[in-house]
NUROMI-596546 format. One line per field, with one value per atom (N, C-alpha, C): residue number from 0; atom name; x, z, y. Coordinates in nm, 4 decimals. Example, Ala and Ser with C-alpha at 12.3 -4.5 7.8 and 13.67 -1.06 7.14 Angstrom:
2
k [0  0  0  1  1  1];
a [N  CA  C  N  CA  C];
X [1.3190  1.2300  1.3200  1.2850  1.3670  1.2900];
Z [0.7800  0.7800  0.7800  0.7080  0.7140  0.7870];
Y [-0.5690  -0.4500  -0.3300  -0.2250  -0.1060  0.0030];
END
This chain:
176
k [0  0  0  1  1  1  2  2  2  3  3  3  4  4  4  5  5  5  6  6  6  7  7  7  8  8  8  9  9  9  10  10  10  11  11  11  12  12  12  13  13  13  14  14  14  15  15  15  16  16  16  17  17  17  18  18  18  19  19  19  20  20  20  21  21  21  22  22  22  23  23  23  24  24  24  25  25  25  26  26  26  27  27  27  28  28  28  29  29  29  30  30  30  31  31  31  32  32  32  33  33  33  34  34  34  35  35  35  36  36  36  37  37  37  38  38  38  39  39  39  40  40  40  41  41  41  42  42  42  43  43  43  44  44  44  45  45  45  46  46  46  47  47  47  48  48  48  49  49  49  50  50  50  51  51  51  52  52  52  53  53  53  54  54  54  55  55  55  56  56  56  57  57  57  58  58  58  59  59  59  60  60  60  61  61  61  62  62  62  63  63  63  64  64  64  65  65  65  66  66  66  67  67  67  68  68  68  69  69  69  70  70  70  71  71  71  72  72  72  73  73  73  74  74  74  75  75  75  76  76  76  77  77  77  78  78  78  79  79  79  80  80  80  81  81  81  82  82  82  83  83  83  84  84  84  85  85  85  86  86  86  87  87  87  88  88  88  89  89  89  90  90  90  91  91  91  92  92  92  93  93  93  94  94  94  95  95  95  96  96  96  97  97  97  98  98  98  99  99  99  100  100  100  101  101  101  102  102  102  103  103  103  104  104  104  105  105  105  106  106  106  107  107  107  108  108  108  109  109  109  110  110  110  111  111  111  112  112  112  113  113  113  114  114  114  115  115  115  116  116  116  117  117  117  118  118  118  119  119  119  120  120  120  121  121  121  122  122  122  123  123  123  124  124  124  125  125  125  126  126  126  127  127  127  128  128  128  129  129  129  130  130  130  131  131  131  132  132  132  133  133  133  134  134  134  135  135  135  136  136  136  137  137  137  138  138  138  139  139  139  140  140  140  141  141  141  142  142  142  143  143  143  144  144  144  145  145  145  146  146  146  147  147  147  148  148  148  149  149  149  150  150  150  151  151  151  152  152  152  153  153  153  154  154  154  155  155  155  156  156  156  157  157  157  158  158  158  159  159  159  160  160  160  161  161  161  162  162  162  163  163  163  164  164  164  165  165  165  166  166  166  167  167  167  168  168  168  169  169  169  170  170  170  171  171  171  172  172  172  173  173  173  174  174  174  175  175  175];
a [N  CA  C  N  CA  C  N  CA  C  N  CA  C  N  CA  C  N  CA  C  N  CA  C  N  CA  C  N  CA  C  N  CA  C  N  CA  C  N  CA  C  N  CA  C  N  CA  C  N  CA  C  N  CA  C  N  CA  C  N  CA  C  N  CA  C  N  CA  C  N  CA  C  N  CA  C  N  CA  C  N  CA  C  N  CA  C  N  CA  C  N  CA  C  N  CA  C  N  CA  C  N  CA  C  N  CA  C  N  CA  C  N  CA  C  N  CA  C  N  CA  C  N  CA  C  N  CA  C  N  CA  C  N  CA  C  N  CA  C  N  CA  C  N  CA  C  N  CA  C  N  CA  C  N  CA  C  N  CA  C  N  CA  C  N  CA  C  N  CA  C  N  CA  C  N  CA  C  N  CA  C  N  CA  C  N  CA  C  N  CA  C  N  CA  C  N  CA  C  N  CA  C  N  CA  C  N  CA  C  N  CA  C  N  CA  C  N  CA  C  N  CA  C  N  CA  C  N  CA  C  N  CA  C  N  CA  C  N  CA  C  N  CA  C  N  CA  C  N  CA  C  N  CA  C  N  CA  C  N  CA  C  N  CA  C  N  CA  C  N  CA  C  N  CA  C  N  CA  C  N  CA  C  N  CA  C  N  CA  C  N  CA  C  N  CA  C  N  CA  C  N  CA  C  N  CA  C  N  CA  C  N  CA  C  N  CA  C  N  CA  C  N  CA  C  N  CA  C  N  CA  C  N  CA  C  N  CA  C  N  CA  C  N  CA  C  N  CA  C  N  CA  C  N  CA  C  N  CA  C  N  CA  C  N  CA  C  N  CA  C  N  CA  C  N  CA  C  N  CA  C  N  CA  C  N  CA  C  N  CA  C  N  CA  C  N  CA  C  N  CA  C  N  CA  C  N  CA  C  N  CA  C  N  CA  C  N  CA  C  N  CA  C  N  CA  C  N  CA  C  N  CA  C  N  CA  C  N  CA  C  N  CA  C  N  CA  C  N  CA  C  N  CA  C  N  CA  C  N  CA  C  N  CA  C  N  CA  C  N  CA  C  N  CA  C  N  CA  C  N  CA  C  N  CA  C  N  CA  C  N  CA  C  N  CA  C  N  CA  C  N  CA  C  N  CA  C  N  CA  C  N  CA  C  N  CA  C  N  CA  C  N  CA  C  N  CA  C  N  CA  C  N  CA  C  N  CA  C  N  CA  C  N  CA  C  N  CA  C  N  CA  C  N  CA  C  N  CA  C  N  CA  C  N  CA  C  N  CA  C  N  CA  C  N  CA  C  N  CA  C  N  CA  C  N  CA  C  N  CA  C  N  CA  C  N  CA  C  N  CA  C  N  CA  C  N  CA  C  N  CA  C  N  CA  C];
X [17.2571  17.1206  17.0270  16.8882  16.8065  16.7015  16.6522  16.5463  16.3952  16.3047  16.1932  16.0398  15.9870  15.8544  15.7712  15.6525  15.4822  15.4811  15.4388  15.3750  15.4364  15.4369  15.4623  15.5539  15.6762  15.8436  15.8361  15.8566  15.9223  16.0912  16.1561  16.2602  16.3424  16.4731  16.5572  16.6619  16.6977  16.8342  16.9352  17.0482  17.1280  17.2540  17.3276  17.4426  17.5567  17.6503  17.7659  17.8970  17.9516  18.0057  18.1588  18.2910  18.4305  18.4276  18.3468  18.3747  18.2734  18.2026  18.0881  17.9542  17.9272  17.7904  17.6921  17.5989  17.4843  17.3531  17.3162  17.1757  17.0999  16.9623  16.9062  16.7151  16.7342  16.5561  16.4967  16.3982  16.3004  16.1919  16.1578  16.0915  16.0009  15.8928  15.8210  15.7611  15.7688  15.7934  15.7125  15.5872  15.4763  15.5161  15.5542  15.5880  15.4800  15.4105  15.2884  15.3107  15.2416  15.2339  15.2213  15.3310  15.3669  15.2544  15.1601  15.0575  15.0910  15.1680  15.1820  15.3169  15.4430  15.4812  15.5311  15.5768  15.6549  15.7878  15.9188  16.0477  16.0342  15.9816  15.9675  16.0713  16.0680  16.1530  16.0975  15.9707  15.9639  15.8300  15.7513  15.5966  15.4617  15.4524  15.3802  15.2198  15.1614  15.0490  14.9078  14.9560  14.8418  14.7986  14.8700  14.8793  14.8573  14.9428  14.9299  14.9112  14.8321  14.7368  14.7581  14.8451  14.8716  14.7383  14.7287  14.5641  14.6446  14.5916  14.5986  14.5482  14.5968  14.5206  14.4942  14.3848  14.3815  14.2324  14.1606  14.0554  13.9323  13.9383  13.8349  13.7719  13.6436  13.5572  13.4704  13.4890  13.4578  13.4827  13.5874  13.6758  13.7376  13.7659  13.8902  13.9491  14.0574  14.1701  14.1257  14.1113  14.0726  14.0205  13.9233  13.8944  13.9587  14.0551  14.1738  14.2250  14.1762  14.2424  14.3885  14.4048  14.5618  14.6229  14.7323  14.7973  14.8484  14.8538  14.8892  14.8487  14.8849  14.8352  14.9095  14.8457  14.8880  14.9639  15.0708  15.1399  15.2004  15.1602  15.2735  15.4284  15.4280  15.5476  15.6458  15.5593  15.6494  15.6619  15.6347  15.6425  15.7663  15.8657  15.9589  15.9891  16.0903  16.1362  16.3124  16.3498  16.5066  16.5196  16.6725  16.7214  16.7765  16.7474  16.7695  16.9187  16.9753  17.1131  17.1481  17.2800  17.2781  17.2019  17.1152  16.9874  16.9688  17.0375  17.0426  16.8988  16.9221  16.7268  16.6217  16.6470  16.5325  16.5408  16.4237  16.3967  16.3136  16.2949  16.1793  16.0747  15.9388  15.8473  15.8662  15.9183  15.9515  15.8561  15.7755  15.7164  15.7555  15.7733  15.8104  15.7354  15.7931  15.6791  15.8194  15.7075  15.8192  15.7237  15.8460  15.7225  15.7607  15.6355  15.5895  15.4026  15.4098  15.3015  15.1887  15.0830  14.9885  14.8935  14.7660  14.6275  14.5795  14.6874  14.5979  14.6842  14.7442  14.8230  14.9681  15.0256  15.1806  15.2719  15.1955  15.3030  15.2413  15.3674  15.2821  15.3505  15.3096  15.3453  15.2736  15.2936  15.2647  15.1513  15.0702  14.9974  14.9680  14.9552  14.8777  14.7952  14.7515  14.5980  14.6441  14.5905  14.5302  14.4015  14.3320  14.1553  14.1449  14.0673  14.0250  14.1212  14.2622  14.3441  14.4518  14.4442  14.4873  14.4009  14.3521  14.3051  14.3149  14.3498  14.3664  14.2369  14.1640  14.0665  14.1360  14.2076  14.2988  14.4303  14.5266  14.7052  14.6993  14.8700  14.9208  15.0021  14.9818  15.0628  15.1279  15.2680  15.3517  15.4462  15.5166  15.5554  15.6393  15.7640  15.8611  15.8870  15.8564  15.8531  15.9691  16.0092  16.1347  16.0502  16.0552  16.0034  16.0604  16.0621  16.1448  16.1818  16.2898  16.3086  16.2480  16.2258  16.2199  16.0836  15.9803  15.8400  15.8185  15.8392  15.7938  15.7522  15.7592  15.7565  15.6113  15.5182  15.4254  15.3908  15.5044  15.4671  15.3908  15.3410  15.2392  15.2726  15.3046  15.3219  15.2698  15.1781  15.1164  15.0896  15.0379  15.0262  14.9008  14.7630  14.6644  14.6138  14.5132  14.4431  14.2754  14.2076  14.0906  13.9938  13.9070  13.7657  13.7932  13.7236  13.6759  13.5788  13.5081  13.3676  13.3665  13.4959  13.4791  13.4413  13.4522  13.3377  13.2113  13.1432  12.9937  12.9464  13.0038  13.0145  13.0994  13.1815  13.3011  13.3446  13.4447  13.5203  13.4736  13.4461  13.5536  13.3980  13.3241  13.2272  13.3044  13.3675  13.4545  13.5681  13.5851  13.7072  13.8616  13.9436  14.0055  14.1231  14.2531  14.3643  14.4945  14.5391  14.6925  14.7675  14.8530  14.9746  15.1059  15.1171  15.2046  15.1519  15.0824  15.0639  15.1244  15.2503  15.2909  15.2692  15.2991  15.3058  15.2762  15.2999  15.3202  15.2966  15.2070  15.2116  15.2700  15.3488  15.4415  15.3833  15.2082  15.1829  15.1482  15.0771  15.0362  15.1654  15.2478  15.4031  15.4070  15.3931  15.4143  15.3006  15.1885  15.0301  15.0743  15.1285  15.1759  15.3045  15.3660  15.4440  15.6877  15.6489  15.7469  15.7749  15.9122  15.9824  15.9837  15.8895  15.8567  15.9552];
Z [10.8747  10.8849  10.9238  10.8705  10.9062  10.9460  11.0311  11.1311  11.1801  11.0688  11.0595  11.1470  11.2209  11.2843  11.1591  11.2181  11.1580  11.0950  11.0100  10.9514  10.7990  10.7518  10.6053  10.6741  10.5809  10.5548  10.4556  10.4406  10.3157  10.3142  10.2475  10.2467  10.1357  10.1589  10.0679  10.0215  9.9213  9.8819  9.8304  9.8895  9.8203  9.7841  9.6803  9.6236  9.5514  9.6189  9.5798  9.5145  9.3887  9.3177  9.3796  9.3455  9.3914  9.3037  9.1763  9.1552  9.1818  9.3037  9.3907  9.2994  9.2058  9.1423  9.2688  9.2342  9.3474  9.2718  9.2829  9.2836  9.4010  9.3762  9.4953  9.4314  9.5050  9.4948  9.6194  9.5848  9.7159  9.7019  9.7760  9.8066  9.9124  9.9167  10.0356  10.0598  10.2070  10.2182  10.3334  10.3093  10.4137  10.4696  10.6385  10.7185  10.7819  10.7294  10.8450  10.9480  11.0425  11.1909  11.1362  11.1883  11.1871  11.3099  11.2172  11.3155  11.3745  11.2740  11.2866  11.2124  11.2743  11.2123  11.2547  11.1628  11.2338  11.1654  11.2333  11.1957  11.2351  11.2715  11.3065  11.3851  11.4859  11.5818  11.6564  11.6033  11.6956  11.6234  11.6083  11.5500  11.6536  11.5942  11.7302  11.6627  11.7725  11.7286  11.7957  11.8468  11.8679  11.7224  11.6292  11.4753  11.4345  11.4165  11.2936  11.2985  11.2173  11.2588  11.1683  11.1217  11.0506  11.0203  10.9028  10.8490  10.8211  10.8542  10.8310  10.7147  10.6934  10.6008  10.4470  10.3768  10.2297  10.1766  10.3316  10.2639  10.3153  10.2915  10.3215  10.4615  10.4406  10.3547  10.2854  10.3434  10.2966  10.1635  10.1582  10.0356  10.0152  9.9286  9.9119  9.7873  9.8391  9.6970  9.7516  9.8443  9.8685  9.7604  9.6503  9.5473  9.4289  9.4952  9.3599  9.2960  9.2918  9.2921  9.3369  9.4564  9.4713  9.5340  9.5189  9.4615  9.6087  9.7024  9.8521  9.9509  10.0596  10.1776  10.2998  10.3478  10.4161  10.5595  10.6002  10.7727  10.8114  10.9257  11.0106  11.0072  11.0068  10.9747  10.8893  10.7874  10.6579  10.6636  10.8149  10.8142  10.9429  10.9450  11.0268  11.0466  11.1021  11.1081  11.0782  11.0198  10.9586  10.8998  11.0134  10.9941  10.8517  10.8202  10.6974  10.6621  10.5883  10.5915  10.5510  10.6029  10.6263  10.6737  10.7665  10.8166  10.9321  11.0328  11.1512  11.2386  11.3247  11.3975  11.3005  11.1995  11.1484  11.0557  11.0862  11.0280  10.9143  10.8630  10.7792  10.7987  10.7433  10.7491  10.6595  10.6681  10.5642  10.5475  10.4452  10.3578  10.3173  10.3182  10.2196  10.1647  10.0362  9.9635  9.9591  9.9874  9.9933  9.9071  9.8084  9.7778  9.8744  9.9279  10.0461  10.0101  10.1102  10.1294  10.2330  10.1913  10.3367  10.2866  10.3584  10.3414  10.1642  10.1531  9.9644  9.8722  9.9447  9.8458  9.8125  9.7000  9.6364  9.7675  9.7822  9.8124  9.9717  10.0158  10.1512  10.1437  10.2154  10.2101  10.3377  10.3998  10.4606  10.4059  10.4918  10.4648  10.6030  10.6622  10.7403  10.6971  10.8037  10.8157  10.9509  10.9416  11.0837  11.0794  10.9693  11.0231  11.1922  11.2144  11.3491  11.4436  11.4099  11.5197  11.4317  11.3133  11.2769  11.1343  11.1338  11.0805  11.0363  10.8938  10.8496  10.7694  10.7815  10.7353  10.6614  10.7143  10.5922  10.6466  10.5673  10.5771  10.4386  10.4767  10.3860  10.4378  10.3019  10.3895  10.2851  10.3499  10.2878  10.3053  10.2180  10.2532  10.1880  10.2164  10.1790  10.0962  10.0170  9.9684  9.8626  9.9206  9.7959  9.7674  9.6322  9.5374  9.5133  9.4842  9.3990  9.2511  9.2187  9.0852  8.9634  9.0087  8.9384  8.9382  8.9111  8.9296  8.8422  8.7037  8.6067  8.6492  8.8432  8.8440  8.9109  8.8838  8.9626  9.0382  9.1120  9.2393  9.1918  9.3236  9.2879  9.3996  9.4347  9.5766  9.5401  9.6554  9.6994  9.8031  9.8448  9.9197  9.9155  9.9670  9.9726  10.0958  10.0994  10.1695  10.1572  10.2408  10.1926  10.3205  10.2557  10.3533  10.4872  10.6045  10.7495  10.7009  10.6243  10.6260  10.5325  10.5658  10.4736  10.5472  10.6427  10.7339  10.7149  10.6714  10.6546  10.5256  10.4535  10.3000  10.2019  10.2799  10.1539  10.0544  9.9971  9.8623  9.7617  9.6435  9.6388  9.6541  9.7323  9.7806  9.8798  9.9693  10.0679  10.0219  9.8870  9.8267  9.8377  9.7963  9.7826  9.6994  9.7627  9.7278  9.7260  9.5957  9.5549  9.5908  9.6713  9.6698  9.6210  9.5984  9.4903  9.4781  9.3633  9.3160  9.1951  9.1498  9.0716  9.0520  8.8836  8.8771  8.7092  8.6502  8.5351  8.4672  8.4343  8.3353  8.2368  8.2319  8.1373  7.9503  7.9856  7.8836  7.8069  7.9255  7.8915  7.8095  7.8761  7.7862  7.6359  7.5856  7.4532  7.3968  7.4545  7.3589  7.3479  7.4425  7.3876  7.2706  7.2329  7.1832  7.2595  7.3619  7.4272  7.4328  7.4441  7.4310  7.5241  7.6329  7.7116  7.8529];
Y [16.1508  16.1021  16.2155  16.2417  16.3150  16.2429  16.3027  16.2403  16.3710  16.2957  16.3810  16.3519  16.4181  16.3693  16.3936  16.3475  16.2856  16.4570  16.4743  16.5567  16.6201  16.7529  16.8052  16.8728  16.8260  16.8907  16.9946  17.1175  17.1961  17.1606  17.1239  17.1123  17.2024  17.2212  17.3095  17.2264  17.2248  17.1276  17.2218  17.2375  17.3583  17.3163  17.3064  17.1984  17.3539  17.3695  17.4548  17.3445  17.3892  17.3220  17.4092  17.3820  17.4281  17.5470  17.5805  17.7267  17.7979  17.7712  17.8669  17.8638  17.7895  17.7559  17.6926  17.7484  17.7017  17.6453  17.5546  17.4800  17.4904  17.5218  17.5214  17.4376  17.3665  17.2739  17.2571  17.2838  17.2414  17.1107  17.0840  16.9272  16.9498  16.9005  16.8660  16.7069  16.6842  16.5642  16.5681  16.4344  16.3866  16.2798  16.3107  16.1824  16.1395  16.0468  15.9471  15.8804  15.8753  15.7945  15.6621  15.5946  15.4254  15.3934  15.3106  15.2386  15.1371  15.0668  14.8566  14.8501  14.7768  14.6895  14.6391  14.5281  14.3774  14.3425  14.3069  14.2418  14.1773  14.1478  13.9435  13.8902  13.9736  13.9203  13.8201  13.7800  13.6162  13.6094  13.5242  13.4907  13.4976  13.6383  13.7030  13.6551  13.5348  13.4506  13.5156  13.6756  13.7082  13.7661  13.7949  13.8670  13.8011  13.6839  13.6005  13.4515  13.4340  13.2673  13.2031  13.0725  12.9755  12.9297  12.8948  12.8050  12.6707  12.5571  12.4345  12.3525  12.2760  12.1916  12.2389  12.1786  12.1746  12.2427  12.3298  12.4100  12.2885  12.1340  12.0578  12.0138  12.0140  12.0118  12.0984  12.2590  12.3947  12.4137  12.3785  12.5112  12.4223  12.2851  12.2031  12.2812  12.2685  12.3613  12.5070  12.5200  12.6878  12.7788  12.6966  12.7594  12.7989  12.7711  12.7888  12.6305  12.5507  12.3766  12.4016  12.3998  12.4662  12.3197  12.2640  12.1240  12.0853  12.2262  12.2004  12.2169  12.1549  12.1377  12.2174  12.2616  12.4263  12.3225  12.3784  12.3316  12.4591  12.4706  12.5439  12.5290  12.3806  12.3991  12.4226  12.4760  12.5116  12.6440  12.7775  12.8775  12.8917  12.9726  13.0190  13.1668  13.1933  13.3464  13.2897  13.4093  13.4168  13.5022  13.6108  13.6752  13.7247  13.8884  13.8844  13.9322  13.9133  13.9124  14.0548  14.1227  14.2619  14.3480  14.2859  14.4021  14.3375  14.4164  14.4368  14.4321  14.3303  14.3385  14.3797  14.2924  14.2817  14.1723  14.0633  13.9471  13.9358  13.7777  13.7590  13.6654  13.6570  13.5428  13.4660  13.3636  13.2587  13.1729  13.1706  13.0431  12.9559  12.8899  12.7489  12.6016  12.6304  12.5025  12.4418  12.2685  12.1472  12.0115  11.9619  11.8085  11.7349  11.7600  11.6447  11.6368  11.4889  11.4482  11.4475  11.5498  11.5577  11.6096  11.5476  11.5478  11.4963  11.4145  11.3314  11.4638  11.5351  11.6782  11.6273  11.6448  11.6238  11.6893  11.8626  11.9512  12.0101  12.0775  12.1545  12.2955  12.3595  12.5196  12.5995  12.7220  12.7926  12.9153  12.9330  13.0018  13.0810  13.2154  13.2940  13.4017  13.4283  13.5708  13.6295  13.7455  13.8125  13.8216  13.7595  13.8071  13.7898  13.9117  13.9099  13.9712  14.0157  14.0197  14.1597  14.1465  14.3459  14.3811  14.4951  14.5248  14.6943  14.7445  14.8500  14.9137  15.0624  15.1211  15.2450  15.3447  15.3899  15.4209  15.4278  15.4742  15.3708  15.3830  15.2954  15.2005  15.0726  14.9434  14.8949  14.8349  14.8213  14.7273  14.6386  14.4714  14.4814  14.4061  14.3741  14.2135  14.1669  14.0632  13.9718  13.8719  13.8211  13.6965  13.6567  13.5351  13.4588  13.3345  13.2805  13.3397  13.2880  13.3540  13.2262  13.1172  13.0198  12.9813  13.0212  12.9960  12.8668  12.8444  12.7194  12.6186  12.5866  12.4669  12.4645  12.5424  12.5886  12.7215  12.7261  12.8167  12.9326  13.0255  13.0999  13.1673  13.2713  13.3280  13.4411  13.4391  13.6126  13.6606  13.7620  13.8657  13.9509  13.9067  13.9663  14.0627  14.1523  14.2188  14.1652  14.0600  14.0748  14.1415  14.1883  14.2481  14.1838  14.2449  14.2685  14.1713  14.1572  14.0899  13.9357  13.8797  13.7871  13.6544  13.6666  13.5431  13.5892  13.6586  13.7144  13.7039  13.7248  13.7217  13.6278  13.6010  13.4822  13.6062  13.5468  13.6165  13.5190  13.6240  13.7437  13.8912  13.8667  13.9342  14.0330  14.0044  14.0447  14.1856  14.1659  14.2400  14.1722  14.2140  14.1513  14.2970  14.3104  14.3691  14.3092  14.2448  14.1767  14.2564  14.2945  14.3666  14.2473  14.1665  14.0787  13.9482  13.8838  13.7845  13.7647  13.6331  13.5746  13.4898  13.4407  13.3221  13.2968  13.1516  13.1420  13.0415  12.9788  12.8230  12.8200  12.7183  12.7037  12.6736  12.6584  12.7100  12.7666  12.8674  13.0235  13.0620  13.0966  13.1096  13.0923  12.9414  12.8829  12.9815  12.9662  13.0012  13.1575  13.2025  13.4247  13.4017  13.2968  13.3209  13.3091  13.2548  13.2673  13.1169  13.1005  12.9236  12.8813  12.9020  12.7965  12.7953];
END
């Protein structure tokens, strides 16, 4: 294991073969200062704030006509398998019934409680593999200013949004 501090590596790579052939490459390598992160070793609610409900009477369908109704309790933490002290934020959509909605699902934010201006950020995300039946899972960044402004005034950065109608599909040409 190599173990590098914050800053620019020159590195050398030097590879000798059993009849004394030598390769030699160099690399340089930028280590950044870890600002924030989370394994989710427990649901730290000064970070992260469950939204409730179905958007109404503001935003019903949160602007998107979206078919569900947001609970806490459809959000947990669970250990990720082969990875030692370190967990996951689990979402989950369920057909159930709440607030006049088919379905419920999890939703959080940190507005107000973390906030990034520059580095880089970076998420670890697993999907379903089976989207057809709806689902839509993503992963946004929106504006500091979106209580002042609303979206999509605010900005707005997908770092993973999926998803698929089953008849967008047919209409490109694909069996559905």
């Amino acid at each position: 294991d190599i173990s590098l501090s914050t800053g620019v590596h020159n590195i050398e790579l030097k590879v000798e073969d059993d009849q004394g052939n030598v390769s030699t490459d160099f690399t340089k390598i930028e280590i950044r200062e870890l600002i924030w992160q989370d394994d989710f070793n427990n649901f730290n609610s000064d970070i992260w704030v469950p939204e409730e409900g179905n958007g109404c009477p503001e935003l019903c369908g949160w602007g998107n006509q979206e078919l569900q109704s947001y609970s806490s309790d459809n959000i947990s933490i669970s250990p990720i398998s082969n990875e030692t002290n370190n967990n996951a934020l689990v979402i989950e959509a369920r057909n159930e019934q709440q607030n006049g909605k088919a379905f419920t699902s999890g939703r959080v934010k940190t507005q107000g409680n973390l906030s990034v201006k520059y580095g880089l950020v970076e998420t670890r995300i697993k999907a379903p593999y089976d989207l057809s039946t709806g689902l839509w899972p993503a992963f946004w960044l929106l504006g500091n200013n979106l209580s002042d402004v609303g979206w999509p005034q605010s900005g707005e950065i997908d770092m993973m949004e999926m998803g698929y109608r089953s008849q967008t599909l047919i209409d490109e040409g694909f069996d559905g």
